[in-house]
C-alpha positions as CSV (number, residue, x, y, z in Angstrom):
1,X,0.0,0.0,0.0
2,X,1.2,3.7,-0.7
3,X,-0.4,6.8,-0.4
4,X,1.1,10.0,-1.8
5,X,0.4,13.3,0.5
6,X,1.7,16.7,-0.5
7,X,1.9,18.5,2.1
8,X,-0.2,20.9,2.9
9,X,1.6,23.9,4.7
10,X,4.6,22.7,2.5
11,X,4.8,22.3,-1.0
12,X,8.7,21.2,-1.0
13,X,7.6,18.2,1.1
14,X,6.0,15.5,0.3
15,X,5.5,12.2,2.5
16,X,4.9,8.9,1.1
17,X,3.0,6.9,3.4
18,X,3.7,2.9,3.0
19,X,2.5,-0.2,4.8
20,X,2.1,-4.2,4.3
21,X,-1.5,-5.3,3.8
22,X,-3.2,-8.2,4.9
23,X,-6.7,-8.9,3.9
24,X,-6.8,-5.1,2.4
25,X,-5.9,-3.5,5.8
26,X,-1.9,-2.2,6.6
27,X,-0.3,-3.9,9.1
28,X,1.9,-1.5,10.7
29,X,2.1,2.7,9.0
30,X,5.5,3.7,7.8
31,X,6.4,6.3,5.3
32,X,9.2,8.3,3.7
33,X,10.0,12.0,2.1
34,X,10.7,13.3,-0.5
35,X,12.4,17.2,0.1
36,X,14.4,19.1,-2.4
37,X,15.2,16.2,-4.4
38,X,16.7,13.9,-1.3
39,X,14.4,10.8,0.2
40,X,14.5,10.5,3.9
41,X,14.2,7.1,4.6
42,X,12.6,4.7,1.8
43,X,10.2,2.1,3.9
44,X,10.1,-1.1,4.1
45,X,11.3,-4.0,1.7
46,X,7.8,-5.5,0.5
47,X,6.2,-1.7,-0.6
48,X,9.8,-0.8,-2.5
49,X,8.2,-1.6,-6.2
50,X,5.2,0.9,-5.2
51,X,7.7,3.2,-4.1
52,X,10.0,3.2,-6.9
53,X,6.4,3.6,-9.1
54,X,5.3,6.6,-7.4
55,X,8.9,8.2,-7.8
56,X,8.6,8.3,-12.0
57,X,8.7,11.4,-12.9
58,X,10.0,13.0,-9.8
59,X,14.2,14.1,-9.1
60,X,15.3,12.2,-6.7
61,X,19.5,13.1,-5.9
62,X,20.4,11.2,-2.5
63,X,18.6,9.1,-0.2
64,X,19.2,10.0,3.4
65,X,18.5,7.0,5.9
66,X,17.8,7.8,9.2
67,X,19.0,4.6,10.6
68,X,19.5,1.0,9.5
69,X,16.0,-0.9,10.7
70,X,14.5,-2.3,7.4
71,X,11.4,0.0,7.6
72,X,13.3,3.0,6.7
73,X,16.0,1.4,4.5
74,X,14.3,-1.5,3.0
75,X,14.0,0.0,-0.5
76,X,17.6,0.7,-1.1
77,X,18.5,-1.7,-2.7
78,X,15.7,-1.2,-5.7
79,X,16.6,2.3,-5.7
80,X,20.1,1.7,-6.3
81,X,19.4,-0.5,-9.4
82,X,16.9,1.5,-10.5
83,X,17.7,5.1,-9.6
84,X,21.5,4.8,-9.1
85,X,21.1,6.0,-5.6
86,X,23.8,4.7,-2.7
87,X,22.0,5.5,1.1
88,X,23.8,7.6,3.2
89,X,23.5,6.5,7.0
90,X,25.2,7.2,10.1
91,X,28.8,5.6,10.3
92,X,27.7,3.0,13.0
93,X,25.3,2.0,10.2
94,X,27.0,1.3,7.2
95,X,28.2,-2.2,8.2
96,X,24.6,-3.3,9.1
97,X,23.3,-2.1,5.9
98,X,26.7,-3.8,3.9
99,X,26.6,-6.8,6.0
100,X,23.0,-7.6,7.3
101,X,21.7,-7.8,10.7
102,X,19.2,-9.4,12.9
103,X,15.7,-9.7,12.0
104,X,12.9,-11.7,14.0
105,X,10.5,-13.3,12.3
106,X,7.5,-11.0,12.9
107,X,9.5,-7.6,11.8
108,X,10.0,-10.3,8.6
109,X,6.2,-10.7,8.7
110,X,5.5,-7.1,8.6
111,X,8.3,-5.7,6.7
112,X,10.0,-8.0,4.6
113,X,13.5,-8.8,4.4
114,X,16.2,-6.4,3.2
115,X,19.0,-7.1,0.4
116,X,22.3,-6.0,1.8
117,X,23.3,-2.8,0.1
118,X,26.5,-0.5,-0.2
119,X,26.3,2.2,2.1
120,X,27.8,6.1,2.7
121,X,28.6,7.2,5.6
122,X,27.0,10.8,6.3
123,X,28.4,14.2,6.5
124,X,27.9,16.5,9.4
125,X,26.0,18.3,6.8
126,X,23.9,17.2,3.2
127,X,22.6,19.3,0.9
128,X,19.7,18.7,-0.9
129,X,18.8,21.0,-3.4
130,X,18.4,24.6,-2.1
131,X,17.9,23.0,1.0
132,X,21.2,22.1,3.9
133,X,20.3,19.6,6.1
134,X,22.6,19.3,9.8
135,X,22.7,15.6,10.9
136,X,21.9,15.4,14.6
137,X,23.2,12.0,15.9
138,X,20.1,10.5,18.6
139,X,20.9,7.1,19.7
140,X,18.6,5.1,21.8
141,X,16.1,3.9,19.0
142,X,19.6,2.2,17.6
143,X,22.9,3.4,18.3
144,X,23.4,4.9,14.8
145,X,20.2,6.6,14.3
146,X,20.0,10.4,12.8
147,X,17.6,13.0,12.4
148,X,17.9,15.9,9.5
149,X,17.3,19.4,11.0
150,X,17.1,21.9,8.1
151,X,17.8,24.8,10.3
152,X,16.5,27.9,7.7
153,X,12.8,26.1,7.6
154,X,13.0,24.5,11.1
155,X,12.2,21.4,9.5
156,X,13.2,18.3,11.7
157,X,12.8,15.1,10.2
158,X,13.0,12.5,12.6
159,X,12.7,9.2,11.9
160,X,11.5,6.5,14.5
161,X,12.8,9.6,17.4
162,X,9.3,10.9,18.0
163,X,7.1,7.9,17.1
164,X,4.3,9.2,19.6
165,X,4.6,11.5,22.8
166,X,3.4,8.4,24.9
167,X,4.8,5.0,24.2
168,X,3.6,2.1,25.3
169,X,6.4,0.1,24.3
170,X,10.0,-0.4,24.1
171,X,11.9,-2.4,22.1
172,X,14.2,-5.1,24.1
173,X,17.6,-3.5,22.5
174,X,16.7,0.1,22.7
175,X,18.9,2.2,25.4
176,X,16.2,4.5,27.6
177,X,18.8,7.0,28.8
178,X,20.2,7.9,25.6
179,X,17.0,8.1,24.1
180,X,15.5,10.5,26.6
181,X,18.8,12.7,25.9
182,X,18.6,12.5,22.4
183,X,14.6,14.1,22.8
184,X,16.3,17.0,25.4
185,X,18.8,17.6,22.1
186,X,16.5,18.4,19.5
187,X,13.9,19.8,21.5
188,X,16.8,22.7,22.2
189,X,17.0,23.1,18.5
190,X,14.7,26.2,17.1
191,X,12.3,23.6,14.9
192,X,9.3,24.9,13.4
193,X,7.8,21.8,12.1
194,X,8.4,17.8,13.1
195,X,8.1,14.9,10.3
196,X,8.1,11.7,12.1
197,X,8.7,8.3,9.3
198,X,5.6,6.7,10.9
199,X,3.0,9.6,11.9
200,X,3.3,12.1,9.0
201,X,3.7,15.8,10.0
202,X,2.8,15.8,13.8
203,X,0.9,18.1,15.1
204,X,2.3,20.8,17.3
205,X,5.5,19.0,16.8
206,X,8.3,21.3,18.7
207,X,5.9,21.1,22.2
208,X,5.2,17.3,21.1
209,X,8.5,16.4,21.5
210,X,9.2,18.3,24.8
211,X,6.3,17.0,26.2
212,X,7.6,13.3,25.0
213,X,11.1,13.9,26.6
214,X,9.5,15.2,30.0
215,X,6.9,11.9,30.2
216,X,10.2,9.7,29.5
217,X,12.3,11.4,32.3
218,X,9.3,11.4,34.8
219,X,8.5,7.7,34.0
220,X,12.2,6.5,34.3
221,X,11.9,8.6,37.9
222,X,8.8,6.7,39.0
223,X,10.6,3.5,37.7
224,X,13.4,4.2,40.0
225,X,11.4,4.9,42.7
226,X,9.1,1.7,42.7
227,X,12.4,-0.7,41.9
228,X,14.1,1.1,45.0
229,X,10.9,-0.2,46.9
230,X,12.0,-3.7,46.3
231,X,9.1,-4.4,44.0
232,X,9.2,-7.0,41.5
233,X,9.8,-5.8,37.7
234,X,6.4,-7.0,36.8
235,X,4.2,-4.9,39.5
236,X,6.8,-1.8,38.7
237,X,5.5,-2.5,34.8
238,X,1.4,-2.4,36.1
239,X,2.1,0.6,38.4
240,X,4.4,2.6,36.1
241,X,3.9,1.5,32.5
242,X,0.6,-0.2,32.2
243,X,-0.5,-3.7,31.0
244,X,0.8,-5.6,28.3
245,X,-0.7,-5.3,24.6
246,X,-0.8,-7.0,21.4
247,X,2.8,-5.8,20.0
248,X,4.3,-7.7,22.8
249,X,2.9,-11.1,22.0
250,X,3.0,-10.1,18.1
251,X,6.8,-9.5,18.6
252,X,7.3,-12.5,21.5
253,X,8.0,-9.9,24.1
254,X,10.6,-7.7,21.4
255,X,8.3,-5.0,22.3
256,X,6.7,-4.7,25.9
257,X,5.8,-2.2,28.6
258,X,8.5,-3.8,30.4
259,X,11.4,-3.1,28.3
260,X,11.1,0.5,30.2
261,X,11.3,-1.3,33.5
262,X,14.5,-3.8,32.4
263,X,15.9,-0.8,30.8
264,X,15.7,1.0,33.8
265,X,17.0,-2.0,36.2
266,X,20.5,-2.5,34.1
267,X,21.1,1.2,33.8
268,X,20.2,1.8,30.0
């Protein structure tokens, strides 16, 4: 599935919003954009022909990858072939996307698997037509992932950073520290206007993501407090975090409310 949206406020931007169906309905909302002839991400594996369609026509110069997880890379291998374009990802990332990495069976499910592809390493800085994009370095998703601040528009792209202000899930491998950091960073930043790879434009975006890294920091606090209370990791989780959902059975526990507690306990 793919849905083209101009957007609306502005015209130099345009997301491309991308999924796996099953039965007609998507099973999980991903996307990419398309600014001043660069892509930000490129989805999944299984929607890269769509993709690749819905480009004809249009210049397309670089692909920027905000980090190496196959729903924001999978289609660089097609694009390569096709459009001659080599992805450009943080330095810890090029050997995942050269090499390969882990993938459990239900991110195979939703997303398909990925071709290894040759990788760039990005500049502090890309251009992308009249546009100059700063690379801002926010681990804690993944250790290599990026956002792209273009600081003249206050545009902040940023990839699976924002995701929503209230998660009910973390993933297993995901550092909570880092991540709460990396949301105090660009919050700081004088952004206008936030495109997050799974949401679309967000609403509000520069207070959305303030309010996002405050909620993180006062959760890990509570965390603390109920883990210095000797309580068990899964009452901490019910007090806390809340109950348990369908990602974490979906994913076999990859994703759970609990992954904030664990994080938490071993100092991530």
């Amino acid at each position: 599935m793919i849905r083209v949206e101009p957007d609306a406020q502005d015209p130099d931007v345009t997301f491309f919003r991308l999924a796996r169906t099953l039965a007609g309905r998507p099973l999980y909302l991903t996307g990419a954009y398309l600014v001043g002839g660069a892509l930000v991400d490129c989805g999944p594996p299984v929607t890269a022909p769509e993709l690749l369609r819905a480009l004809e026509g249009r210049r397309v110069d670089s692909l920027l990858v905000t980090h190496h997880h196959e729903d924001h890379m999978g289609a660089a291998a097609l694009l390569g072939e096709r459009r001659g374009l080599v992805p450009r990802i943080h330095a810890a990332g090029v050997a995942r996307l050269e090499g390969g990495f882990p993938q459990e069976a239900y991110r195979r499910l939703a997303w398909g698997r990925p071709p290894r592809v040759r990788a760039q390493a990005l500049d502090a800085e890309e251009r992308a037509g009249p546009f100059r994009f700063e690379v801002i370095p926010t681990p804690g998703h993944s250790p290599d992932h990026a956002c792209f601040f273009e600081r003249e528009r206050g545009w902040l792209f940023t990839g699976d950073l924002f995701l929503a202000e209230r998660l009910r899930y973390l993933r297993d491998d995901e550092d909570l520290s880092s991540l709460i950091t990396s949301l105090e960073v660009v919050a700081r930043l004088p952004v206008t206007r936030v495109f997050c790879a799974h949401r679309g434009p967000v609403r509000d975006g520069p207070a959305a993501l303030r309010r996002k890294a405050e909620h993180l920091a006062g959760l890990r606090a509570r965390v603390r407090e109920l883990l210095a209370q000797g309580l068990p990791e899964r009452e901490v989780t019910r007090r806390a975090v809340g109950r348990e959902g369908f990602l974490t059975w979906f994913s076999l526990g990859r994703f759970s409310a609990r992954n904030f507690v664990t994080a938490v306990a071993r100092g991530r």
